[in-house]
C-alpha positions as CSV (number, residue, x, y, z in Angstrom):
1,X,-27.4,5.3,-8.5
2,X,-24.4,2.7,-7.7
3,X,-24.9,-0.4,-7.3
4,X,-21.5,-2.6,-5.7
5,X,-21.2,-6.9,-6.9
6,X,-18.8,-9.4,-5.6
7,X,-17.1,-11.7,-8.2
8,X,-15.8,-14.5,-6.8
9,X,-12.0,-15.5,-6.9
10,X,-9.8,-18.1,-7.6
11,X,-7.2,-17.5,-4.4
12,X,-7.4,-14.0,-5.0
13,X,-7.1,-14.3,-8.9
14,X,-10.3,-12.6,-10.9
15,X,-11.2,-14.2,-14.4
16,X,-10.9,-11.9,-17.3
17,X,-11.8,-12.4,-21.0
18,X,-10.2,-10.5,-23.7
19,X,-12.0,-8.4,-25.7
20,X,-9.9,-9.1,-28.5
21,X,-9.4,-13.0,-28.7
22,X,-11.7,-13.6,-26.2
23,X,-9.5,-15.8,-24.2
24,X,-10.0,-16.1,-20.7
25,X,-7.1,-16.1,-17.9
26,X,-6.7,-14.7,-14.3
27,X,-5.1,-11.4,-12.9
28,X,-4.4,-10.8,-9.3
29,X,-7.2,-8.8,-7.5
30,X,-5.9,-6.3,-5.7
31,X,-1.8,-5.5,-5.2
32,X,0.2,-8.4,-4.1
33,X,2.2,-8.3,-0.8
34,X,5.5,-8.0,-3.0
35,X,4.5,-5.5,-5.3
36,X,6.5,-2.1,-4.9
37,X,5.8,1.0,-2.7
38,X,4.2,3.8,-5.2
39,X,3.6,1.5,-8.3
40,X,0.9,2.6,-9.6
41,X,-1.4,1.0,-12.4
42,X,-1.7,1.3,-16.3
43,X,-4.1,2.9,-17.6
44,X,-4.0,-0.1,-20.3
45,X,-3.4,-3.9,-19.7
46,X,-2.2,-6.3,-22.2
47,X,-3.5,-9.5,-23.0
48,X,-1.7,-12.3,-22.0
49,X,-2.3,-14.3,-25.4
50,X,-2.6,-12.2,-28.2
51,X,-0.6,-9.0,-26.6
52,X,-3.7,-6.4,-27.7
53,X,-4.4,-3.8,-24.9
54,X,-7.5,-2.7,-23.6
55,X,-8.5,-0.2,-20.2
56,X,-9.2,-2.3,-17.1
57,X,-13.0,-2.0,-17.4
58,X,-13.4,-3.6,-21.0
59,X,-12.0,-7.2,-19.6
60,X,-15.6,-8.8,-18.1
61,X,-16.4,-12.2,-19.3
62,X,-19.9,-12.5,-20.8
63,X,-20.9,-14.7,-17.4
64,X,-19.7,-11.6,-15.2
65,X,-21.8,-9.2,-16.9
66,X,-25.0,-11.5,-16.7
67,X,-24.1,-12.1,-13.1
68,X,-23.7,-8.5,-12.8
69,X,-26.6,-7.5,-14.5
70,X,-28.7,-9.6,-12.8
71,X,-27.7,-8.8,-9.4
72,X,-28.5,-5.2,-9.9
73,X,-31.7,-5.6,-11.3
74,X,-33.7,-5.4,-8.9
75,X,-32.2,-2.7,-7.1
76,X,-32.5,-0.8,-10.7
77,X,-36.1,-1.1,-10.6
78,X,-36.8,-0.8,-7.5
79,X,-35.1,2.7,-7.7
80,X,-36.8,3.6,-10.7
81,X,-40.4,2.4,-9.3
82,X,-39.8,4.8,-6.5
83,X,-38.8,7.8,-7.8
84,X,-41.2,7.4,-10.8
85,X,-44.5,6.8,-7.6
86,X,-42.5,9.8,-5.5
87,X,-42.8,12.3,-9.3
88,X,-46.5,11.3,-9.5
89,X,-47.3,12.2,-5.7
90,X,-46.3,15.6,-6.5
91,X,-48.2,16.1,-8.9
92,X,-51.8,15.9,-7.4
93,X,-53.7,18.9,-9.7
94,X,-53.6,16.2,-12.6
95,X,-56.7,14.3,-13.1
96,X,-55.2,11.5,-14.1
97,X,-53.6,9.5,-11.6
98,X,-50.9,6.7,-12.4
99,X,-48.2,4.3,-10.0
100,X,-45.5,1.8,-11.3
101,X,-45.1,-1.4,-9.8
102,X,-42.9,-4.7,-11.0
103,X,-42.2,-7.9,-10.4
104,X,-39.3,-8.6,-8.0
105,X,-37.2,-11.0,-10.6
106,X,-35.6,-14.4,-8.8
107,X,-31.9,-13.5,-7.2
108,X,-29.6,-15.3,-10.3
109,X,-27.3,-18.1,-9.2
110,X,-24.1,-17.3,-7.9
111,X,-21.1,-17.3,-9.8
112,X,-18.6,-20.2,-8.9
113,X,-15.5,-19.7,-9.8
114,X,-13.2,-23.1,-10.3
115,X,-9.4,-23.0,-9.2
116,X,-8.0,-23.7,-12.6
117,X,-5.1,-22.4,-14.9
118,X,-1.6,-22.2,-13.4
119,X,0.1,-19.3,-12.1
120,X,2.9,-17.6,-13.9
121,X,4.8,-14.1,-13.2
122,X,6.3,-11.8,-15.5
123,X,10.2,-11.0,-15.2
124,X,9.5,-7.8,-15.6
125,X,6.9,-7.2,-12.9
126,X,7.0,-10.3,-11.0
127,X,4.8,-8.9,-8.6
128,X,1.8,-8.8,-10.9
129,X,1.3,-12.7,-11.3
130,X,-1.4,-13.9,-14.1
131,X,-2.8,-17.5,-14.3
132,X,-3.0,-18.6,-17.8
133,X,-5.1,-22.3,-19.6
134,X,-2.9,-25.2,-18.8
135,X,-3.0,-26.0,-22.1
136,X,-1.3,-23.0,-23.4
137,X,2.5,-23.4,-24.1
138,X,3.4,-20.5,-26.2
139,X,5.1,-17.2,-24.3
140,X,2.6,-14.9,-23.0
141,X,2.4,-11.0,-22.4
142,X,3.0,-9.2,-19.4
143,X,0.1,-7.3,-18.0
144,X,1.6,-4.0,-17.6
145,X,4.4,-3.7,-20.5
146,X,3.4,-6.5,-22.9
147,X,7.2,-7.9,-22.8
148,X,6.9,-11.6,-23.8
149,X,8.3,-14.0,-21.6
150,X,8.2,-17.9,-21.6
151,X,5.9,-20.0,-18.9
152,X,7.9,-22.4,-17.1
């Protein structure tokens, strides 16, 4: 079973948390227009803060995995509730007989998705642009090599 959830964007920017500060910023979804023929992604990205790497799929925020759980839910149990009714048809010498039904749970809220942060691109791989808290005025990381580079 597979299950596909939209997250929504900020102009094409997806919020990420890291799971090692647990600061949140933006990356681009998706390859920009400028980014170069046969680049091809890490198989690590760096924090923009606090420089620590992590593989793509361990930067959810808590609200996206909720969301995403939620979403999927019923789908989860509807699949389950089917093939566990389909397992018991087949077996028609028992004498006991048994079915599974639930409660279809209430669709969660959608995710909204504010256009905050400011955009900044890396010198390095300017065509892999992050949005980072307006509040922060340290250097941060590249995504894809971790070089430092000042916001401004």
């Amino acid at each position: 079973m597979s299950y596909s959830v939209s997250l929504p964007l900020d102009g094409g920017f997806l919020r990420r948390e890291c799971p090692h500060c647990e600061r949140q910023f933006k990356w681009h979804h998706g390859p920009t227009e400028s980014r170069p023929d046969g680049e091809i992604d890490p198989p690590v990205y760096c924090c923009p803060y606090c420089g620590k790497t992590a593989p793509a799929d361990e930067w959810w925020t808590v609200a996206q995995l909720e969301y995403m759980r939620d979403v999927s839910m019923p789908g989860i149990m509807r699949d389950l509730t089917d093939e566990f009714n389909k397992g018991q048809r087949r077996n028609r010498k028992s004498m006991i007989s048994t079915s599974m039904s639930h409660d279809e749970p209430l669709p969660p809220d959608s995710l909204h998705e504010p256009s905050d942060m400011v955009v900044t691109e890396p010198p390095c791989h300017p065509w892999e642009p992050i949005k980072v808290d307006e509040a922060w005025t340290d250097p941060v990381h590249c995504l894809f090599c971790g070089e430092r580079f000042g916001l401004g």
